[in-house]
PDB file with SEQRES, HELIX, SHEET and CRYST1 records, atoms N, CA, C and O in Angstrom:
SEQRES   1 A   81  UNK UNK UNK UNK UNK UNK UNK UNK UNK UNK UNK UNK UNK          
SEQRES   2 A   81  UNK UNK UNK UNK UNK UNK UNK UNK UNK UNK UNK UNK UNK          
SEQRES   3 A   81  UNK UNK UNK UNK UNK UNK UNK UNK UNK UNK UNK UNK UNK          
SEQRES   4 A   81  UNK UNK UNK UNK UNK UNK UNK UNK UNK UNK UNK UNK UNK          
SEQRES   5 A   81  UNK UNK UNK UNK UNK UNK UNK UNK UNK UNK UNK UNK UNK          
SEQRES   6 A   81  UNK UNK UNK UNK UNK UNK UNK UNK UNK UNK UNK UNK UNK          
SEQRES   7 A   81  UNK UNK UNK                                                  
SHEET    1 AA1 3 UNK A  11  UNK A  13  0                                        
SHEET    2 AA1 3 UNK A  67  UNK A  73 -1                                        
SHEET    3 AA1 3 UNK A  24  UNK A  27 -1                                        
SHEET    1 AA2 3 UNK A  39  UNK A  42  0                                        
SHEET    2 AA2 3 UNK A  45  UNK A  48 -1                                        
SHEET    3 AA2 3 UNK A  57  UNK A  60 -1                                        
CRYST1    1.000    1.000    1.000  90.00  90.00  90.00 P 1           1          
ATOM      1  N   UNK A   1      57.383  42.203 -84.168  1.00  0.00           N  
ATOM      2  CA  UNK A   1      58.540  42.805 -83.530  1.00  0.00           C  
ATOM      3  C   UNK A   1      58.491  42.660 -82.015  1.00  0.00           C  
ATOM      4  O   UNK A   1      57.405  42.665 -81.434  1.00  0.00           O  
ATOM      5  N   UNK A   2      59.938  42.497 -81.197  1.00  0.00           N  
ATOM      6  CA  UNK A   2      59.843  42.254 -79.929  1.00  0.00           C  
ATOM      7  C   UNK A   2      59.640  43.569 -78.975  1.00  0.00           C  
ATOM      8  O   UNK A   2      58.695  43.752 -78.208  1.00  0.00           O  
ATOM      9  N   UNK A   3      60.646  44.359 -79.185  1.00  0.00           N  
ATOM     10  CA  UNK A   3      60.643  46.216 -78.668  1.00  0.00           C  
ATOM     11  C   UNK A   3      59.659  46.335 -79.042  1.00  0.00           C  
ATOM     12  O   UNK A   3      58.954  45.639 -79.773  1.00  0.00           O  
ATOM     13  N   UNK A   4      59.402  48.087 -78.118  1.00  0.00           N  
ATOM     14  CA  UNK A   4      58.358  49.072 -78.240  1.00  0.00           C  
ATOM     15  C   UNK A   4      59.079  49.622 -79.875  1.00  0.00           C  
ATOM     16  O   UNK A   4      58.676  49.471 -81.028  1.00  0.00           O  
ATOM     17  N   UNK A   5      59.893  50.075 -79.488  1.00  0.00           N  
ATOM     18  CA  UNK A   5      60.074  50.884 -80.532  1.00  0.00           C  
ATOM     19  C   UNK A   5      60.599  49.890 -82.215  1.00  0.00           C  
ATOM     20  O   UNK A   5      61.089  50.300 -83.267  1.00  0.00           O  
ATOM     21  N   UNK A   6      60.338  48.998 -81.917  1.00  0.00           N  
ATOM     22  CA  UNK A   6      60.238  47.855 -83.370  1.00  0.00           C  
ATOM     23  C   UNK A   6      59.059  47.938 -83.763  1.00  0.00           C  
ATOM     24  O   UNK A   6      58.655  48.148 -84.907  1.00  0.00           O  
ATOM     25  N   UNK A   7      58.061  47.653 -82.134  1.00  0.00           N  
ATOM     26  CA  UNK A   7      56.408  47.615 -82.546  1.00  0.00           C  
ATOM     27  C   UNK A   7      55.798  48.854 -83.388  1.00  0.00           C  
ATOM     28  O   UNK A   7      54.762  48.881 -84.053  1.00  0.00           O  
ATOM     29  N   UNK A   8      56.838  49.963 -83.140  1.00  0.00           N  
ATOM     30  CA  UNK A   8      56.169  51.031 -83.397  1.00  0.00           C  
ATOM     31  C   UNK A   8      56.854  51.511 -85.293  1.00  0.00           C  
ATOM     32  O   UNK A   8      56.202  52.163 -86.108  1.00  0.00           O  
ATOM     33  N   UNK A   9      57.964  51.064 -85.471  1.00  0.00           N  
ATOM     34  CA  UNK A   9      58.611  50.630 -86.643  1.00  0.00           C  
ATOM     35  C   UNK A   9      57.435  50.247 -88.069  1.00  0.00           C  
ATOM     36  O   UNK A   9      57.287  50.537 -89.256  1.00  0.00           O  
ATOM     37  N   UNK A  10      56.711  49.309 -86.853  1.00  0.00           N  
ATOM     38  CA  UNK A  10      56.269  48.590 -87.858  1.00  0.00           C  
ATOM     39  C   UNK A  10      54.551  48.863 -88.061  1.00  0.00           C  
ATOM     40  O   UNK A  10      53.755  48.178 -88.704  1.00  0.00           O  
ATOM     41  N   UNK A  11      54.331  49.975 -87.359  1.00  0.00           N  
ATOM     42  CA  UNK A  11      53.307  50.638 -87.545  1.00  0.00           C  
ATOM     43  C   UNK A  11      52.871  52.008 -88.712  1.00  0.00           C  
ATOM     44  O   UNK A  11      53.566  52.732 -89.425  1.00  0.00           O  
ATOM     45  N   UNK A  12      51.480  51.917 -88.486  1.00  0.00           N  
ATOM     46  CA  UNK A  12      50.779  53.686 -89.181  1.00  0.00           C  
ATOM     47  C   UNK A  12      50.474  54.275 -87.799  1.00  0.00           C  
ATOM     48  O   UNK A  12      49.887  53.731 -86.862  1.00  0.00           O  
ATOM     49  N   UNK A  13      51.065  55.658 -87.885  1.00  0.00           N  
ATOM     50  CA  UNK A  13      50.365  56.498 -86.960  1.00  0.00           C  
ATOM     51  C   UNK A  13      48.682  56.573 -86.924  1.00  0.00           C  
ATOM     52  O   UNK A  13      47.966  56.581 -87.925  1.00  0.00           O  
ATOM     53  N   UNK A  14      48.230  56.627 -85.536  1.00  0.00           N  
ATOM     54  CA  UNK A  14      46.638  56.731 -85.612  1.00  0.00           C  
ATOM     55  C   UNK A  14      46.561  58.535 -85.583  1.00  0.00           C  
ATOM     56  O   UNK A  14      47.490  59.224 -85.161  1.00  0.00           O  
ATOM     57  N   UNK A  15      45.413  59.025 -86.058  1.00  0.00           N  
ATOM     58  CA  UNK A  15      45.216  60.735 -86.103  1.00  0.00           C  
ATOM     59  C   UNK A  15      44.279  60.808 -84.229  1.00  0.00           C  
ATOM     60  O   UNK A  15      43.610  59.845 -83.855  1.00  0.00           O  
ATOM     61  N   UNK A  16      44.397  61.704 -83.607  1.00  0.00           N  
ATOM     62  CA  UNK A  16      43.501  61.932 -82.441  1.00  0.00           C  
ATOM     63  C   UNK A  16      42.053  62.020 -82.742  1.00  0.00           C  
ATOM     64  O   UNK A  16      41.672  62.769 -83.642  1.00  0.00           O  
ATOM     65  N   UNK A  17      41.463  61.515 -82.254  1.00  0.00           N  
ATOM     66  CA  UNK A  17      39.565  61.319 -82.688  1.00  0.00           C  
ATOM     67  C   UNK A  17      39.834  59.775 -83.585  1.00  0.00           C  
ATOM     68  O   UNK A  17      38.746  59.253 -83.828  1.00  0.00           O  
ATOM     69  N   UNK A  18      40.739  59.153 -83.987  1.00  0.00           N  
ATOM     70  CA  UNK A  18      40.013  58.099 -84.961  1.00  0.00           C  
ATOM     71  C   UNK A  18      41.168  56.625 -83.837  1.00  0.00           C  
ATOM     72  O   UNK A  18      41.937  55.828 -84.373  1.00  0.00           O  
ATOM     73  N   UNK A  19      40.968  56.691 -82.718  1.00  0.00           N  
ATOM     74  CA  UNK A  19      41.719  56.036 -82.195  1.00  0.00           C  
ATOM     75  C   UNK A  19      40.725  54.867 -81.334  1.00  0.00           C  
ATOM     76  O   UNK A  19      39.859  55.078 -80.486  1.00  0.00           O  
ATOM     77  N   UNK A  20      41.277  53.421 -81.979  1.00  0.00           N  
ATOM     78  CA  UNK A  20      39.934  52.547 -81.470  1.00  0.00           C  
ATOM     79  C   UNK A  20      40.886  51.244 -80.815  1.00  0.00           C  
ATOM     80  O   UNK A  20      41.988  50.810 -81.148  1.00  0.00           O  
ATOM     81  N   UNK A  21      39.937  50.846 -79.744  1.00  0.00           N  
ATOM     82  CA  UNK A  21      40.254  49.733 -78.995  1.00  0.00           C  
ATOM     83  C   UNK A  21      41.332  48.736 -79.626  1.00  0.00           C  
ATOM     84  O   UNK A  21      40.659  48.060 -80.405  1.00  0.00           O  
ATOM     85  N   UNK A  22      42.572  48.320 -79.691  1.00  0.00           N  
ATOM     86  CA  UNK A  22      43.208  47.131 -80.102  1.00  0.00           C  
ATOM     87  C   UNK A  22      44.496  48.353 -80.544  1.00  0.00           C  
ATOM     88  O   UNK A  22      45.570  47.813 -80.807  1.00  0.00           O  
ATOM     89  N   UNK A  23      44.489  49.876 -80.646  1.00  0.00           N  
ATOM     90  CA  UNK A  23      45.623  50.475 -81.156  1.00  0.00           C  
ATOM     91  C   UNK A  23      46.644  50.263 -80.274  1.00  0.00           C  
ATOM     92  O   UNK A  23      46.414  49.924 -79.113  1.00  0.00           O  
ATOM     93  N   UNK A  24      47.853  50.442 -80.739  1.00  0.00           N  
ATOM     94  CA  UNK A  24      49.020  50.578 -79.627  1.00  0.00           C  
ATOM     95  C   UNK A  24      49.717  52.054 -79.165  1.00  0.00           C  
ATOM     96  O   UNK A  24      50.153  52.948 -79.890  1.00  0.00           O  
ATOM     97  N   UNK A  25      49.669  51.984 -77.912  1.00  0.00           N  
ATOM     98  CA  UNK A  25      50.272  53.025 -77.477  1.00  0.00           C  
ATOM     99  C   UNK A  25      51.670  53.398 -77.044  1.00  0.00           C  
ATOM    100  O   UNK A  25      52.345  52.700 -76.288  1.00  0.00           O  
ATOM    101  N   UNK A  26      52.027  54.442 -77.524  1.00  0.00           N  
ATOM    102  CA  UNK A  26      53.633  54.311 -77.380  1.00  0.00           C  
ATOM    103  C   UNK A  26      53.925  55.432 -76.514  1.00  0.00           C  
ATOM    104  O   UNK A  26      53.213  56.427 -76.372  1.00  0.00           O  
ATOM    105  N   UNK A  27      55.331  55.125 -75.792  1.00  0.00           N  
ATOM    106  CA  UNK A  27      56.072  56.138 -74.596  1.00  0.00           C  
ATOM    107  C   UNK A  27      56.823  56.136 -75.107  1.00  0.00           C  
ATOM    108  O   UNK A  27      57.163  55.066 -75.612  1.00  0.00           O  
ATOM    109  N   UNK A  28      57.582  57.293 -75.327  1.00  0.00           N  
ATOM    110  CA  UNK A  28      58.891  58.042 -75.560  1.00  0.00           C  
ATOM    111  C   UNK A  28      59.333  59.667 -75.858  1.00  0.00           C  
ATOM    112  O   UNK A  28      58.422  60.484 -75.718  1.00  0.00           O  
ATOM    113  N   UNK A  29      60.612  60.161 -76.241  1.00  0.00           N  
ATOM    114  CA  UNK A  29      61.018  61.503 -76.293  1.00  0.00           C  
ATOM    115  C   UNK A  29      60.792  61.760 -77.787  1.00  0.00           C  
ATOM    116  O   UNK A  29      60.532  62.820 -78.357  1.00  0.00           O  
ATOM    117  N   UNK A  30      60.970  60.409 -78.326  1.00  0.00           N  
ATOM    118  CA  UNK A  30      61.375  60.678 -79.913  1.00  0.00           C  
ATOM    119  C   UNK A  30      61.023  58.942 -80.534  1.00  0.00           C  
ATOM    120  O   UNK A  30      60.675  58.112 -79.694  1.00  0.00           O  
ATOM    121  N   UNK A  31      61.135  58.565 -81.859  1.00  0.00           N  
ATOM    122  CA  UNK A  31      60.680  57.554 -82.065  1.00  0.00           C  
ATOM    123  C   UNK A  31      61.952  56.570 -82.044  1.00  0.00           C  
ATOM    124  O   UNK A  31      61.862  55.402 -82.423  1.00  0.00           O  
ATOM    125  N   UNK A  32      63.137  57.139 -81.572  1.00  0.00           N  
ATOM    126  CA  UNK A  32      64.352  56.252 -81.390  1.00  0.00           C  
ATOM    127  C   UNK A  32      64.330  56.006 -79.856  1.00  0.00           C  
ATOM    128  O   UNK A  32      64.857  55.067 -79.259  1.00  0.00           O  
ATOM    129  N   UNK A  33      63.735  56.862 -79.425  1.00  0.00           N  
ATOM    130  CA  UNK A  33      63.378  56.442 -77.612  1.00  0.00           C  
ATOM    131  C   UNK A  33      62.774  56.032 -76.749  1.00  0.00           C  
ATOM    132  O   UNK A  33      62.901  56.057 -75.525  1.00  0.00           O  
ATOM    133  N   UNK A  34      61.559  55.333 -77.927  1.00  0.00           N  
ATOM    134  CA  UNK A  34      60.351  54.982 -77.457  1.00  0.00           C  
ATOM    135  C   UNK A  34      60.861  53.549 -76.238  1.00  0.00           C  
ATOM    136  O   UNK A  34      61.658  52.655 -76.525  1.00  0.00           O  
ATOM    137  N   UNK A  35      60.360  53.658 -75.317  1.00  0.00           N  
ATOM    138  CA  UNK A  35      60.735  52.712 -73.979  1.00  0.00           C  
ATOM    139  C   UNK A  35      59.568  51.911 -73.859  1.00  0.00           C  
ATOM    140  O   UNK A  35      59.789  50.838 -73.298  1.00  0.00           O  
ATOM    141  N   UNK A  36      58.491  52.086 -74.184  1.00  0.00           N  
ATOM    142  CA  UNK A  36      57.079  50.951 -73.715  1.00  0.00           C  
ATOM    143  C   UNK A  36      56.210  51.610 -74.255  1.00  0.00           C  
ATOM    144  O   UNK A  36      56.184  52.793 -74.592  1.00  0.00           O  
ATOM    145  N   UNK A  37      54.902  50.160 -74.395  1.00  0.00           N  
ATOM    146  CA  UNK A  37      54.041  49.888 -75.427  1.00  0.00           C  
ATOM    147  C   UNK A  37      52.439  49.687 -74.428  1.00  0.00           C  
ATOM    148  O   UNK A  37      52.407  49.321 -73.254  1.00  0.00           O  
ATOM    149  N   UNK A  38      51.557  49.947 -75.055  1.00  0.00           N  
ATOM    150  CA  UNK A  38      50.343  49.638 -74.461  1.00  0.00           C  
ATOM    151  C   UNK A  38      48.985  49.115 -75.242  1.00  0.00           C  
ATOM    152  O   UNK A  38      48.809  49.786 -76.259  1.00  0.00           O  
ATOM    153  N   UNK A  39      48.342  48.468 -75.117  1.00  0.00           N  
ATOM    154  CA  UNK A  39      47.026  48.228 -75.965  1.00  0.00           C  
ATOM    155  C   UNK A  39      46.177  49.451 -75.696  1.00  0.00           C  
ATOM    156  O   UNK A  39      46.292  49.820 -74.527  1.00  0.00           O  
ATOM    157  N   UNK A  40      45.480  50.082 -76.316  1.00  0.00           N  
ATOM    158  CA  UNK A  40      44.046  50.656 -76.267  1.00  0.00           C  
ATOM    159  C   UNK A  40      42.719  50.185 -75.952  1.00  0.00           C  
ATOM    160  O   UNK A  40      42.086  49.600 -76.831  1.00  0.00           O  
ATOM    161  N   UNK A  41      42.157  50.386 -74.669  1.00  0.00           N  
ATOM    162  CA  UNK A  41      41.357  49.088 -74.539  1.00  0.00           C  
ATOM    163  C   UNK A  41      39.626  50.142 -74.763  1.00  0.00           C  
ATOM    164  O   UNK A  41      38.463  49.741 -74.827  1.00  0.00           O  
ATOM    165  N   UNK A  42      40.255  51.650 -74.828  1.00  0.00           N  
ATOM    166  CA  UNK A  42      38.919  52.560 -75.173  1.00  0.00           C  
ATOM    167  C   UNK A  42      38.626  53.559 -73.972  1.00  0.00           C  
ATOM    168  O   UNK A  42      39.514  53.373 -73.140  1.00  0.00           O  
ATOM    169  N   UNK A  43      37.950  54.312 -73.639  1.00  0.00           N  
ATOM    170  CA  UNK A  43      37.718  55.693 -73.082  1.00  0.00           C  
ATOM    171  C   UNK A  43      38.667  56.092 -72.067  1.00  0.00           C  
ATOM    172  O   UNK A  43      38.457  56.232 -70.862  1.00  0.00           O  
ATOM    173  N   UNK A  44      40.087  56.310 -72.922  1.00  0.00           N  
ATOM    174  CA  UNK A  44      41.528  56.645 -72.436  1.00  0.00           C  
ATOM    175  C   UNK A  44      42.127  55.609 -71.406  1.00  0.00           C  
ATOM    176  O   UNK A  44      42.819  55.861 -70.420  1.00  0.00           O  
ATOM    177  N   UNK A  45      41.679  54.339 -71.887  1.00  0.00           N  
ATOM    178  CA  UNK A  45      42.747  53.254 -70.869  1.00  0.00           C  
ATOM    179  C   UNK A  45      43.475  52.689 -72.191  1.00  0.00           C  
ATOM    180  O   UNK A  45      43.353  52.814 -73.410  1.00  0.00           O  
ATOM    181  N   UNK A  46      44.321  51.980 -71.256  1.00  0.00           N  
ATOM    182  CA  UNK A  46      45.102  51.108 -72.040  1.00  0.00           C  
ATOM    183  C   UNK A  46      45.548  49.592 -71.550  1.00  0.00           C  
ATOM    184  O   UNK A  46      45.511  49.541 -70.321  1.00  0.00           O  
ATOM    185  N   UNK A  47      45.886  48.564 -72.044  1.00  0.00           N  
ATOM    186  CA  UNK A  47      46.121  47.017 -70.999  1.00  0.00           C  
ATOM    187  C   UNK A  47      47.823  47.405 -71.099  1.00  0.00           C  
ATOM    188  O   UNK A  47      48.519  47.487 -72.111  1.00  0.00           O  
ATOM    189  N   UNK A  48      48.194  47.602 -69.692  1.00  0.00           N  
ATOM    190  CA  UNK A  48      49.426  47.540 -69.502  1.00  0.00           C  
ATOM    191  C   UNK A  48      50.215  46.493 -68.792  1.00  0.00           C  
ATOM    192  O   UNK A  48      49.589  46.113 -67.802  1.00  0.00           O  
ATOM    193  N   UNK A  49      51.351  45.892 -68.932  1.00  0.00           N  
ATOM    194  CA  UNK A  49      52.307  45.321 -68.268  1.00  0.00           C  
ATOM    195  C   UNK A  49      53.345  45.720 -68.011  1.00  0.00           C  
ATOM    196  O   UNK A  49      54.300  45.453 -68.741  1.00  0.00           O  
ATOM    197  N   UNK A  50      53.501  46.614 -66.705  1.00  0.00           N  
ATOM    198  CA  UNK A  50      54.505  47.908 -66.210  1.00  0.00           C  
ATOM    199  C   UNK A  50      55.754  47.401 -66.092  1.00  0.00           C  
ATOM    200  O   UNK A  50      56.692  48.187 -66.224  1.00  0.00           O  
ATOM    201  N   UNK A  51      56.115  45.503 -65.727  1.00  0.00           N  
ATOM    202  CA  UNK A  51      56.996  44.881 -66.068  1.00  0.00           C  
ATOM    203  C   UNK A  51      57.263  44.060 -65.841  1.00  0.00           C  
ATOM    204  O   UNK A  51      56.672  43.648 -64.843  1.00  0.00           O  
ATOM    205  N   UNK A  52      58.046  43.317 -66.296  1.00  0.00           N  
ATOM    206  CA  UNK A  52      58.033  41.712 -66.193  1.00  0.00           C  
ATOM    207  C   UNK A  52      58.126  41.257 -64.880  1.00  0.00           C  
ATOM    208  O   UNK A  52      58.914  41.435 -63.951  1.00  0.00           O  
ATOM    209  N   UNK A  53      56.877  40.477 -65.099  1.00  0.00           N  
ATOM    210  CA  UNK A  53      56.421  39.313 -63.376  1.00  0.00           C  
ATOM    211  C   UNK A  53      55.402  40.081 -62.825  1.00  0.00           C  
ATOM    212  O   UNK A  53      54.862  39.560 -61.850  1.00  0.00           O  
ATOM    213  N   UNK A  54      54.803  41.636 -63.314  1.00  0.00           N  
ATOM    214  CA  UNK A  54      54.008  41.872 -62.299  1.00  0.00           C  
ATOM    215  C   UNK A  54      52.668  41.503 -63.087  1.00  0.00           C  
ATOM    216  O   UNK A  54      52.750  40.775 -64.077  1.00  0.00           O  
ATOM    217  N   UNK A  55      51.337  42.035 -62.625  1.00  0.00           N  
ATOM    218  CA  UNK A  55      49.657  41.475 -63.298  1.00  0.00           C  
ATOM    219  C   UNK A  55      49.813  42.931 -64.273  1.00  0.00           C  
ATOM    220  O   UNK A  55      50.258  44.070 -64.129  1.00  0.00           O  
ATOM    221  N   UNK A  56      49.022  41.952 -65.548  1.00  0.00           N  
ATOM    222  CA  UNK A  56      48.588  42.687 -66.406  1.00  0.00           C  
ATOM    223  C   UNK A  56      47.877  43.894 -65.834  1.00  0.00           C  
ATOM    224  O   UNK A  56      47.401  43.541 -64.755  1.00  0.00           O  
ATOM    225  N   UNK A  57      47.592  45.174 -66.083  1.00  0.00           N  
ATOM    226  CA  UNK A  57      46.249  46.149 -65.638  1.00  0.00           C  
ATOM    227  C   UNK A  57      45.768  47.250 -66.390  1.00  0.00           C  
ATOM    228  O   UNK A  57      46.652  47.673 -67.135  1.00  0.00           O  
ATOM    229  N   UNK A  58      44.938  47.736 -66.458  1.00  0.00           N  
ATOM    230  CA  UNK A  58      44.177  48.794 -66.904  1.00  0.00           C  
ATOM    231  C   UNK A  58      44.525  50.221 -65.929  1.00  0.00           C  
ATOM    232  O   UNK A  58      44.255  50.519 -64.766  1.00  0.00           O  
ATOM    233  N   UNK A  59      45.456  51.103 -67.337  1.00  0.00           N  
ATOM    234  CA  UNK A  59      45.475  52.327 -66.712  1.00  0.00           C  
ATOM    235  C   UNK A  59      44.871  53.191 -67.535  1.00  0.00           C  
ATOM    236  O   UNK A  59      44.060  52.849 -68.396  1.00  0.00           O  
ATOM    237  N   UNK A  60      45.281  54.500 -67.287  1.00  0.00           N  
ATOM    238  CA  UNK A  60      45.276  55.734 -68.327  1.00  0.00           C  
ATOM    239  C   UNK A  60      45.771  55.866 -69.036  1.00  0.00           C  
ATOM    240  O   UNK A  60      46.771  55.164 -68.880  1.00  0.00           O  
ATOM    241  N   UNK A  61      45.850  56.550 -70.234  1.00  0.00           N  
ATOM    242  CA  UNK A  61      46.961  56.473 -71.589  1.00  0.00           C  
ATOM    243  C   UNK A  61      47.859  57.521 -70.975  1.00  0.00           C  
ATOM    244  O   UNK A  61      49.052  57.487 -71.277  1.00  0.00           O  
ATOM    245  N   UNK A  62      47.356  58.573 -70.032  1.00  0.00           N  
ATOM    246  CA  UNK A  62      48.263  59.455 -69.638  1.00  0.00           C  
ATOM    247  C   UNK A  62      49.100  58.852 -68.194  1.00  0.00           C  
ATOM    248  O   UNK A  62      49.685  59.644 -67.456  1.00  0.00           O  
ATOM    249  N   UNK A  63      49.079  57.790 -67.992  1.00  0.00           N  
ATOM    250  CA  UNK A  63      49.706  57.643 -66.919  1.00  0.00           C  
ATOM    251  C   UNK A  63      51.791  57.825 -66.974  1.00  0.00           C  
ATOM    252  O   UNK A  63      52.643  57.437 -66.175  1.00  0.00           O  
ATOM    253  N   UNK A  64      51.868  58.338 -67.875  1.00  0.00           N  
ATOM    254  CA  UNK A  64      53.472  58.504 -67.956  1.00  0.00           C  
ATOM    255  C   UNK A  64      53.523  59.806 -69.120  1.00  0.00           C  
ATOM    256  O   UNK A  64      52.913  59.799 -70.190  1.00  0.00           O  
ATOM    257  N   UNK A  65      54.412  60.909 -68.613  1.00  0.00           N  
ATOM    258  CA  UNK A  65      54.465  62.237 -69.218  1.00  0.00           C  
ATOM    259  C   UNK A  65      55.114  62.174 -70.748  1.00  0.00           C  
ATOM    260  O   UNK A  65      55.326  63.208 -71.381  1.00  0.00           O  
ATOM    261  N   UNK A  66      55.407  60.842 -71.278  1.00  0.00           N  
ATOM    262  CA  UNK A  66      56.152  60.898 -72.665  1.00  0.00           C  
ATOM    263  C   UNK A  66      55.183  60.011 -73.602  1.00  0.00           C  
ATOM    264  O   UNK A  66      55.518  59.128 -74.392  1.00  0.00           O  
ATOM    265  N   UNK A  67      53.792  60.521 -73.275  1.00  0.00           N  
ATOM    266  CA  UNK A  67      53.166  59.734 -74.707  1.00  0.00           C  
ATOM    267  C   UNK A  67      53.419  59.943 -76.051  1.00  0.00           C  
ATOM    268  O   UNK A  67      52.962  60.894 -76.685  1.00  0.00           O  
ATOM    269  N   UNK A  68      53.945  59.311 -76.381  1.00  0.00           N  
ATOM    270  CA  UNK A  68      54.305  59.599 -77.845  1.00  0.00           C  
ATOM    271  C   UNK A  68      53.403  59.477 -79.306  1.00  0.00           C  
ATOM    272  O   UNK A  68      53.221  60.279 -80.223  1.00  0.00           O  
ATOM    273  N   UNK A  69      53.050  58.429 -79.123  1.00  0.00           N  
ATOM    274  CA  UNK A  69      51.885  57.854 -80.597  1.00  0.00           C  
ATOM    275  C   UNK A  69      51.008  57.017 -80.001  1.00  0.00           C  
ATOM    276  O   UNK A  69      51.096  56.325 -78.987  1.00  0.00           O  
ATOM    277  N   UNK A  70      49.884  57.243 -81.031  1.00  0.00           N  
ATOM    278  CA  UNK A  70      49.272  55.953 -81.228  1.00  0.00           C  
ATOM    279  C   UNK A  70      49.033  55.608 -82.869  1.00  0.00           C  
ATOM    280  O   UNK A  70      48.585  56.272 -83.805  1.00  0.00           O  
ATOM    281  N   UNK A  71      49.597  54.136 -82.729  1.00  0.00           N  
ATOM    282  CA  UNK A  71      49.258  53.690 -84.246  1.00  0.00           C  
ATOM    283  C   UNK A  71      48.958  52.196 -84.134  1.00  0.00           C  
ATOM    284  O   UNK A  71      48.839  51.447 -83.165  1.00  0.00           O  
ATOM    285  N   UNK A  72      48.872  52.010 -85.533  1.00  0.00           N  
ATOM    286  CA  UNK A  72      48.422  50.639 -85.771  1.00  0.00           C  
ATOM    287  C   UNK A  72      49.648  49.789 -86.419  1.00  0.00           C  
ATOM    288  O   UNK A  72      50.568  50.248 -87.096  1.00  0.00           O  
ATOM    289  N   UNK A  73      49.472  48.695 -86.115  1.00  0.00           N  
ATOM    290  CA  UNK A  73      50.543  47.748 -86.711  1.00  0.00           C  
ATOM    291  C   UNK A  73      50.348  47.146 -88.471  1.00  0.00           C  
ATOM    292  O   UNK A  73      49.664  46.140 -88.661  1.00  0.00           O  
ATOM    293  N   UNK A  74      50.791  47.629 -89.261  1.00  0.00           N  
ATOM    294  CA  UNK A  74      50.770  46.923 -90.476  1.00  0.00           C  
ATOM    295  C   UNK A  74      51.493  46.489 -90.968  1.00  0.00           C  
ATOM    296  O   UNK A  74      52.598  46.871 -90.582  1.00  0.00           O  
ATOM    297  N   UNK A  75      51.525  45.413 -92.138  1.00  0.00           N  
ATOM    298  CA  UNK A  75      52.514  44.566 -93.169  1.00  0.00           C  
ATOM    299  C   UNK A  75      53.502  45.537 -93.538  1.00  0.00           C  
ATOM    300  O   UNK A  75      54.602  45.146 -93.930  1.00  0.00           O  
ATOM    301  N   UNK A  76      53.262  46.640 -93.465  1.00  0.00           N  
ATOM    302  CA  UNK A  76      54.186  47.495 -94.568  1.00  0.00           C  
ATOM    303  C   UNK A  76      54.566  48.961 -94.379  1.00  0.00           C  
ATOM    304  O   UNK A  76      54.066  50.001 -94.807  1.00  0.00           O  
ATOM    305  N   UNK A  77      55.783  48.659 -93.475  1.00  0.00           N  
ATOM    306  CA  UNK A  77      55.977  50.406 -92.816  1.00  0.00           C  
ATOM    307  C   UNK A  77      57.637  50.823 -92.990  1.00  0.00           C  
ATOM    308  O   UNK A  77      58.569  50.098 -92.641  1.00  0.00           O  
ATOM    309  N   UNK A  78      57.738  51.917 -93.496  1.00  0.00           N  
ATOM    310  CA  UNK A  78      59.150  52.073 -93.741  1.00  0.00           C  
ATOM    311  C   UNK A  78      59.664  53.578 -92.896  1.00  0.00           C  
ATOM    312  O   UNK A  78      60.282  54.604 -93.180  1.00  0.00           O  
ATOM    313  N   UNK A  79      59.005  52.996 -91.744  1.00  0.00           N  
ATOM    314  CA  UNK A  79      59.424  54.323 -90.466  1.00  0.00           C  
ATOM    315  C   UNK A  79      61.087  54.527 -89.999  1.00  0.00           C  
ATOM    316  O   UNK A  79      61.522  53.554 -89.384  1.00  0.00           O  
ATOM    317  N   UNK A  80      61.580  55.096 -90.105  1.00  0.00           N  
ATOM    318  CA  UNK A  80      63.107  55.258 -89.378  1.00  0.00           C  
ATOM    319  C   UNK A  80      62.789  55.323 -87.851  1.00  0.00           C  
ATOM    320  O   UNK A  80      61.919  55.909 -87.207  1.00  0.00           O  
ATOM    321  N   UNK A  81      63.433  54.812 -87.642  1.00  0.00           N  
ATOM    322  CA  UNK A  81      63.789  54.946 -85.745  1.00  0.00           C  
ATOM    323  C   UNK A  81      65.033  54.682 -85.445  1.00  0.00           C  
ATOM    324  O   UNK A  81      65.408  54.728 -84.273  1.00  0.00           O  
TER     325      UNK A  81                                                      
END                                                                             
C-alpha cells in the first residue's frame, strides 16, 4: 500500500512491550486519519522521512502528539478505515 493509512489497513496491531525493530508506526486522531508512517528502528526511535526531498532520520516515536499504533504489515487484514 502507498498511504499511511493503507499501510496501516493492511496491518495487525502490535500490543505495548512486544514491539520490535522493523514495526510500523502510525500518526493520527483515528484510523481514517492516520497522516504518516514510521519504521521502528528500537529503544523508542523510529526511521523517519518528515517529507518529500528532505534526509531520511532517526527520531522519537513520540516526536508528534497523535501516535496512534504500532503494527505489523500482513497478507491478510480486514481493518476498516
Amino acid at each position: 500500500p502507498r498511504t499511511a493509512a493503507q499501510q496501516y489497513a493492511a496491518s495487525e496491531p502490535v500490543k505495548p512491550g512486544q514491539i520490535r525493530p522493523g514495526d510500523l508506526v502510525f500518526y493520527g486522531n483515528s484510523a481514517a486519519s492516520i497522516h504518516h508512517v514510521g519504521i521502528y528502528v528500537g529503544n523508542g526511535y523510529i526511521l523517519n522521512a518528515a517529507r518529500p526531498g528532505t534526509d531520511v532520520r532517526y527520531d522519537p516515536m513520540d516526536m508528534m502528539s497523535d501516535l496512534y499504533a504500532v503494527a505489523r504489515p500482513t497478507q491478510n487484514s480486514n481493518k476498516e478505515i
